[in-house]
C-alpha positions as CSV (number, residue, x, y, z in Angstrom):
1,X,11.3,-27.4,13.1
2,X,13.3,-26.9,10.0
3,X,15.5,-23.8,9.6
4,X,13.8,-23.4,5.5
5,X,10.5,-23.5,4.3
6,X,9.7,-27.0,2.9
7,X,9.3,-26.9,-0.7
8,X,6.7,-28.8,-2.5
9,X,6.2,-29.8,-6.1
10,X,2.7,-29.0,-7.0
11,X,2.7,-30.2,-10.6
12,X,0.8,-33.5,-9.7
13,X,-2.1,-31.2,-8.1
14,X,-2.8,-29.7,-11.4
15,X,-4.7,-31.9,-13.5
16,X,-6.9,-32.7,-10.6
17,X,-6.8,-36.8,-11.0
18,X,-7.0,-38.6,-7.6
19,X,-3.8,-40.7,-7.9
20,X,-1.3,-41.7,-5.8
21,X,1.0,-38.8,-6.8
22,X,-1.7,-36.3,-6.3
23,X,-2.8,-37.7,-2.9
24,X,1.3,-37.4,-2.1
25,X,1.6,-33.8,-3.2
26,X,-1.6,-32.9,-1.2
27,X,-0.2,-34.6,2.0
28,X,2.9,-32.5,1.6
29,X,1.2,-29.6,1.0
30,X,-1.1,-30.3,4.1
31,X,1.6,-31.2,7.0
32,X,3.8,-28.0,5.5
33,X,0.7,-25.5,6.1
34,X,-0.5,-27.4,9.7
35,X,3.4,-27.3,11.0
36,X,4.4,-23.6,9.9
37,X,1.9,-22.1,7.8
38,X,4.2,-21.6,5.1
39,X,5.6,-23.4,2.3
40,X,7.8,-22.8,-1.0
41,X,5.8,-24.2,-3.9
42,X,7.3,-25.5,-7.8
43,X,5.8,-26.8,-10.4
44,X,3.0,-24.5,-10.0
45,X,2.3,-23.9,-13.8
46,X,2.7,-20.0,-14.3
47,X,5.0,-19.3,-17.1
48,X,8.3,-17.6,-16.4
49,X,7.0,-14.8,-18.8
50,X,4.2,-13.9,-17.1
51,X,6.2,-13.4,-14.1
52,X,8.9,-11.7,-15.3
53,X,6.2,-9.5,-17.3
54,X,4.6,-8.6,-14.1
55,X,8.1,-7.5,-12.3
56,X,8.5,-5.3,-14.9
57,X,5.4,-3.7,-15.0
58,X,5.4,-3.3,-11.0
59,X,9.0,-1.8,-11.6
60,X,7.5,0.9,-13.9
61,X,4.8,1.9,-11.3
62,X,7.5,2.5,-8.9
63,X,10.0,4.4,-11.5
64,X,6.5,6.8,-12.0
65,X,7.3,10.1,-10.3
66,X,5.8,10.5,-6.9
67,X,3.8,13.6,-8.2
68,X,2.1,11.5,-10.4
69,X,1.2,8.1,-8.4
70,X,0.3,10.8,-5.6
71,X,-2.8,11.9,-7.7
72,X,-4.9,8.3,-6.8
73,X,-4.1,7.6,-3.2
74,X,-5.9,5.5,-1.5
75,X,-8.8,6.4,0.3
76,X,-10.8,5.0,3.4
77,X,-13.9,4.2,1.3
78,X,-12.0,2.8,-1.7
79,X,-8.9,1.2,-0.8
80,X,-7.4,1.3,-4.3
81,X,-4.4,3.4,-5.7
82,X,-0.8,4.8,-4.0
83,X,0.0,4.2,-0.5
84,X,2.9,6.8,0.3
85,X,6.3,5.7,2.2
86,X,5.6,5.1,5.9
87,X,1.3,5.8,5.5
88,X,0.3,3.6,7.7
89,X,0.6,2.2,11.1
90,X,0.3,-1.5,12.3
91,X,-3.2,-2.4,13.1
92,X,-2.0,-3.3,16.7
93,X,-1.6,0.0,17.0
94,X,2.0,-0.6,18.4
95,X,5.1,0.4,16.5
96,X,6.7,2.7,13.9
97,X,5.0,3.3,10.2
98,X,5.8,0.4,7.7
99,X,8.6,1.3,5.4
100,X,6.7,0.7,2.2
101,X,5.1,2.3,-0.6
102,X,2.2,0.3,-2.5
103,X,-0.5,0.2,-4.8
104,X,-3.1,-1.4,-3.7
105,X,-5.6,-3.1,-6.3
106,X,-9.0,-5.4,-6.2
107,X,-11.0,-7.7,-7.7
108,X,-12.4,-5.8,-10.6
109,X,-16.2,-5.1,-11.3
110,X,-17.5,-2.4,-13.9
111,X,-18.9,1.0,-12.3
112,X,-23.0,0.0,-12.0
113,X,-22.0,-3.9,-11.5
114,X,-25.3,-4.5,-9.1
115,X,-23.2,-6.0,-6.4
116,X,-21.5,-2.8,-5.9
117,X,-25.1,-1.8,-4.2
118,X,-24.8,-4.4,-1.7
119,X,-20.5,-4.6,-0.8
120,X,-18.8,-1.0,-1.4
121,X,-15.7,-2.4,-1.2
122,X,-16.6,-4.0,-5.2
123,X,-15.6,-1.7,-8.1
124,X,-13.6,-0.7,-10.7
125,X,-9.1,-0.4,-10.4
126,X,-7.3,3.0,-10.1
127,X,-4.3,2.8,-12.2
128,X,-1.4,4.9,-12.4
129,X,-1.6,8.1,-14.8
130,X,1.3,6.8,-17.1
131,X,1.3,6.0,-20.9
132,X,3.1,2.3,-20.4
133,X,0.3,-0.2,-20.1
134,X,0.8,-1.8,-16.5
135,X,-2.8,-3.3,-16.8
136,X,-2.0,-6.2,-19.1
137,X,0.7,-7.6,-17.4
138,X,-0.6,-7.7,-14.1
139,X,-4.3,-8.8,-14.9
140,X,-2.2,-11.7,-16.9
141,X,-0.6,-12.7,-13.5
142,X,-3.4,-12.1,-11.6
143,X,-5.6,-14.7,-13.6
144,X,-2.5,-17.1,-13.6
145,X,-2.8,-17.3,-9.6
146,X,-6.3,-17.4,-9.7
147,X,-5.9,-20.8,-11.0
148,X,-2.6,-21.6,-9.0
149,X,-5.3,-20.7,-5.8
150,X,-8.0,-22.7,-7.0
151,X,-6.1,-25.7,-7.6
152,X,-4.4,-25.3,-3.9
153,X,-7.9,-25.2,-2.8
154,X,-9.0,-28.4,-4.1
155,X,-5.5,-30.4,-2.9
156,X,-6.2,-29.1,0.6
157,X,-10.1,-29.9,0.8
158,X,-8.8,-33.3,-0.2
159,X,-6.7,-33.5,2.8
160,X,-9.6,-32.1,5.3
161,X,-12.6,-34.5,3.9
162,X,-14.4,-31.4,2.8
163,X,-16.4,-31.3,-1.1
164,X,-13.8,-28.4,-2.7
165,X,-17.1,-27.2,-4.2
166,X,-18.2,-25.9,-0.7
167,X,-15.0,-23.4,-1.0
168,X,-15.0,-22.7,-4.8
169,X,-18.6,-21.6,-4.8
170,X,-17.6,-19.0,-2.2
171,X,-14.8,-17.7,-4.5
172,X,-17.2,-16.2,-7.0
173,X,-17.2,-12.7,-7.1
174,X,-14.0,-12.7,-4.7
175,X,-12.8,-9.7,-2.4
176,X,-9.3,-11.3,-4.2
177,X,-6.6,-8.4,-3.9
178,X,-3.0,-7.6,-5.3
179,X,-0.7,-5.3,-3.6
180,X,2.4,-3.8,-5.7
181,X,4.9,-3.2,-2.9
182,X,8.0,-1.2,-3.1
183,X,10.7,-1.1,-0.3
184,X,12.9,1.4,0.5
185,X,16.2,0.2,2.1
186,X,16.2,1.0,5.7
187,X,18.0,0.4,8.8
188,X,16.4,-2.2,10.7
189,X,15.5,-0.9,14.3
190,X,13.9,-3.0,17.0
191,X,10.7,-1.3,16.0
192,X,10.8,-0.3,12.3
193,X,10.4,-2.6,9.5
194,X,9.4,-3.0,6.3
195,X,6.2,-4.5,7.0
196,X,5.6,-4.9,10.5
197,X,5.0,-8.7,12.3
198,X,1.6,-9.7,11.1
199,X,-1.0,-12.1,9.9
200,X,-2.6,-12.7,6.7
201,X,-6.4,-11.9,7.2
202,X,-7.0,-13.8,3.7
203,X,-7.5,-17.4,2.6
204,X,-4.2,-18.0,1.1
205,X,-1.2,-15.4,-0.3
206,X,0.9,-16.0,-3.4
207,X,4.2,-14.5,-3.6
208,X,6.7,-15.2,-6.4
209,X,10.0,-15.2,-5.9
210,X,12.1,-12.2,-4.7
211,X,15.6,-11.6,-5.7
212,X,16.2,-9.2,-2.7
213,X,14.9,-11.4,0.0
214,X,13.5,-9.6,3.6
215,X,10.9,-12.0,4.6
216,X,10.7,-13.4,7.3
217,X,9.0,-16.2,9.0
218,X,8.3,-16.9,12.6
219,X,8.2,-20.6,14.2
220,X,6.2,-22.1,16.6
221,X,9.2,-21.7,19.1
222,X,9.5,-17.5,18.5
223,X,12.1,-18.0,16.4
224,X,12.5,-16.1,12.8
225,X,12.9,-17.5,9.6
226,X,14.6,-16.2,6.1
227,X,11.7,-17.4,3.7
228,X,14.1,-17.9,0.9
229,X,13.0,-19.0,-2.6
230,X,14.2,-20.6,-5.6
231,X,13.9,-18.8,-8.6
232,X,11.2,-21.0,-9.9
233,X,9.2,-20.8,-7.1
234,X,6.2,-18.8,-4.9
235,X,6.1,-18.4,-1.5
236,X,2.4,-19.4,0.0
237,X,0.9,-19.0,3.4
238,X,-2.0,-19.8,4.9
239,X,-4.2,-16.7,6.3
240,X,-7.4,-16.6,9.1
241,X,-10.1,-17.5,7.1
242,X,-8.5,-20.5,5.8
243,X,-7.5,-21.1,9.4
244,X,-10.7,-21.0,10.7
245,X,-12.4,-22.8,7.9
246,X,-10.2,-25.7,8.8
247,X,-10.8,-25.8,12.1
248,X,-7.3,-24.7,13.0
249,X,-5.9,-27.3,11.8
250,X,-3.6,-25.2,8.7
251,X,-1.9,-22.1,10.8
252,X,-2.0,-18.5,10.0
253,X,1.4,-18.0,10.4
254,X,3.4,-14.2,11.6
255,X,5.6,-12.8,9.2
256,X,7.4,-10.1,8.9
257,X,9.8,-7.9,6.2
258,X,13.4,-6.3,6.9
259,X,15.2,-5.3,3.5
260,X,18.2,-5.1,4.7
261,X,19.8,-5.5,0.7
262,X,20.6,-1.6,0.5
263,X,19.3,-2.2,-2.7
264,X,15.1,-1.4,-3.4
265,X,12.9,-4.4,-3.0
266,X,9.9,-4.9,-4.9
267,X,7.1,-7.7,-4.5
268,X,3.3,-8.3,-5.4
269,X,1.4,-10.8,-3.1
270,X,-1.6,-11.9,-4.2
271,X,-4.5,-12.2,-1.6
272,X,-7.2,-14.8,-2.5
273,X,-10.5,-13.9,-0.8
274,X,-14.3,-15.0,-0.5
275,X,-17.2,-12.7,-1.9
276,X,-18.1,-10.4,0.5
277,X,-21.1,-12.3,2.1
278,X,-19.6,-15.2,2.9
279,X,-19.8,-16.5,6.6
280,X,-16.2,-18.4,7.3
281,X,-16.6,-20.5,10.7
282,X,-15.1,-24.2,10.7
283,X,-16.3,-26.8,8.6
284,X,-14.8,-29.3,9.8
285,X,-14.5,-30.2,14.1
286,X,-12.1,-27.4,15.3
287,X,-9.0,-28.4,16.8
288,X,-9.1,-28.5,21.1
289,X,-8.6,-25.4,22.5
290,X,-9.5,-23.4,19.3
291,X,-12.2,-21.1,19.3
292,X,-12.7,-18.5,17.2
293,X,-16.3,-16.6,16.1
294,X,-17.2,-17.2,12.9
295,X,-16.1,-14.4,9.9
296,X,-17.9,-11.9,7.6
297,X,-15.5,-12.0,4.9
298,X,-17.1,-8.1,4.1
299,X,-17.2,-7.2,7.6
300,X,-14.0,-8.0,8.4
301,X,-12.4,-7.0,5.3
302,X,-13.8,-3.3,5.1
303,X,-12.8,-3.1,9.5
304,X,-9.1,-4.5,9.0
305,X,-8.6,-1.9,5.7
306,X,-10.1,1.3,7.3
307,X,-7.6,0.1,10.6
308,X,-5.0,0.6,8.5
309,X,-5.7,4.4,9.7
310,X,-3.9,5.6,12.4
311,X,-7.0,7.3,13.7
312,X,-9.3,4.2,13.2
313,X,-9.0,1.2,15.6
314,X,-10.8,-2.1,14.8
315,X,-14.0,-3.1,15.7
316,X,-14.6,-6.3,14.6
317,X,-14.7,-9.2,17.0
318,X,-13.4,-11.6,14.4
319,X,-10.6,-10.1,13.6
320,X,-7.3,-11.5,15.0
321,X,-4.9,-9.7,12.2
322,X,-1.9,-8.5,14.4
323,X,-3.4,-9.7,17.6
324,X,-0.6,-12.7,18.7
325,X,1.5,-13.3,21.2
C-alpha cells in the first residue's frame, strides 16, 4: 500500500467521450477508490478563482465574532448554521468533543418548496448576520463541484457496468451538503482530535486543497496516512452509500483530522448526496462477505445528524458511520 494518495488526472473524464484516455482515467480512478478509498484528483476543471474566492469567504465567516455566528446555531430539526468549538461528540459515542467550529449548510429549496412537506430536512440556508456577501462565493463553488461530482459519477459507473443515468436520476433534488470548518490548533491527545476517526456517510466528498494539512488517512493494514495535496488538486473519498451501491467494491475509507500546524486550519468538504427518498442497496453482485441492509438516504441522513447529539444515540440499522474496527 502506498505511503500517498495516488493522484489521478481527471481532465480526460470531463467531456464524457468513451476513448481510450477516458477509459484509462476511469480505471485509475476505480482501482484508487477499491484499494484505499481515497484519491488526490487534477485536472478537475474548477477555476483557481473560484477556489481561492471560496477560502476567502469561509475565512470571513470565521473572522465574524462569536456573538454574532452564535445567533443561528444549529438546531436538531434544522441542521443549518454555527456549530460552536468542541459541540459535538463522535457518534460512537466514544471519545472527547471534536475540536472544530463549523457552519453547516444544505442543498437549498425556497421556504413552501412542496418537497419540504414530505423531507424536513429540505429548506432554505442560514447565513451568517454580516454585511460581506459569503453567499456568492460559496454557491459558485458549490455548483462547480456539483459538476466535478457528476462527472466522477459517470467515470465510476463506467467501471462497474452500471447506466450512470440510474445514479444521476437519484441526484435530483440532492440532500448535497457543505460544511465550513474551522480548526483551532490543539494538542493532539490519544483521544482528542480535530475531527474524530470516522466514515463518510455520503456518496462522495470533495475537498480542495489545504495549506495547513491534518488529514489523515487510514490503510487497510491500521496504519495512518498524511492526505497531502498539491496545490491544484482536491482530495475525494468514497462514503457508504457509494459503497454499498457498488457492492463493496469502492471502500468507505476512516479518516481522521490532527492540526497539529499551531497555526488555524480551515476547510469546506463538500458532501454529494441522493434526494431524500432514495433506497441505496447494491446494484451490482456485492462483494463475498459483504452484507449490508439497504439505505434510506432520508432516514439515515436525519438519524446520523440528530446523533451528532450527545444525548441522542442512533437508531438506524443502516447506518455504519463510526461503527469500524
Amino acid at each position: 500500500m502506498p505511503e500517498s494518495l495516488p493522484i489521478i488526472d481527471i481532465a480526460p473524464l470531463r467531456d464524457g467521450t468513451i476513448n481510450p484516455n477516458y477509459s484509462k482515467a476511469s480505471q485509475e480512478l476505480f482501482t484508487a477508490l477499491s484499494e484505499i478509498g481515497f484519491a488526490i484528483v487534477v485536472g478537475h476543471g474548477v477555476s483557481p478563482d473560484i477556489t481561492a474566492d471560496m477560502r476567502t469567504a469561509v475565512k470571513t465567516v470565521f473572522d465574524t465574532p462569536r456573538e454574532t455566528l452564535l445567533r443561528n446555531m444549529v438546531v436538531k430539526g434544522n441542521y443549518r448554521g454555527f456549530v460552536p468549538l468542541g459541540y459535538f461528540t463522535p457518534n460512537s459515542g466514544k471519545g472527547k468533543a471534536d475540536q472544530y467550529e463549523a457552519w453547516k449548510l444544505h442543498f437549498e429549496t425556497d421556504a413552501h418548496d412542496p418537497i419540504r412537506t414530505e423531507c424536513d430536512l429540505y429548506g432554505p440556508n442560514i447565513w451568517p448576520e454580516i454585511e460581506s456577501d459569503v453567499r456568492t462565493p460559496i454557491m459558485k463553488y458549490w455548483h462547480a463541484l456539483d459538476a466535478v461530482s457528476e462527472v466522477l459519477i459517470v467515470a465510476l459507473c463506467e467501471q462497474l457496468g452500471v447506466d450512470p443515468n440510474v445514479l444521476l436520476s437519484c441526484m435530483s433534488m440532492p440532500l448535497t451538503n457543505m460544511t465550513l470548518l474551522n480548526y483551532p490548533p490543539v494538542e493532539p491527545q490519544a483521544d482528542t482530535w480535530g475531527i474524530h476517526p470516522h466514515k463518510d456517510f455520503n456518496l462522495l466528498t470533495l475537498l480542495a486543497h489545504d495549506p495547513i494539512g491534518g488529514l489523515e488517512v487510514r490503510k487497510r493494514n491500521g496504519e495512518w496516512i498524511n492526505a497531502d495535496c498539491p496545490e491544484n488538486g482536491m482530495v475525494l473519498n468514497v462514503g457508504d452509500m457509494l459503497e454499498l451501491w457498488s457492492g463493496g467494491r469502492l471502500l468507505s475509507t476512516p479518516h481522521r483530522v490532527f492540526n497539529k500546524s499551531g497555526k488555524p486550519r480551515q476547510s469546506f468538504p463538500y458532501f454529494s448526496k441522493p434526494r431524500w427518498d432514495v433506497v441505496v442497496q447494491p446494484l451490482v453482485a456485492p462483494l463475498d462477505g459483504f452484507d449490508r441492509v439497504p439505505l434510506h438516504v432520508g432516514t439515515s441522513a436525519a438519524d446520523i445528524w440528530y446523533s451528532n447529539w450527545p444525548d441522542t444515540a442512533s437508531t438506524d440499522p443502516a447506518q455504519v458511520l463510526g461503527k469500524f474496527e
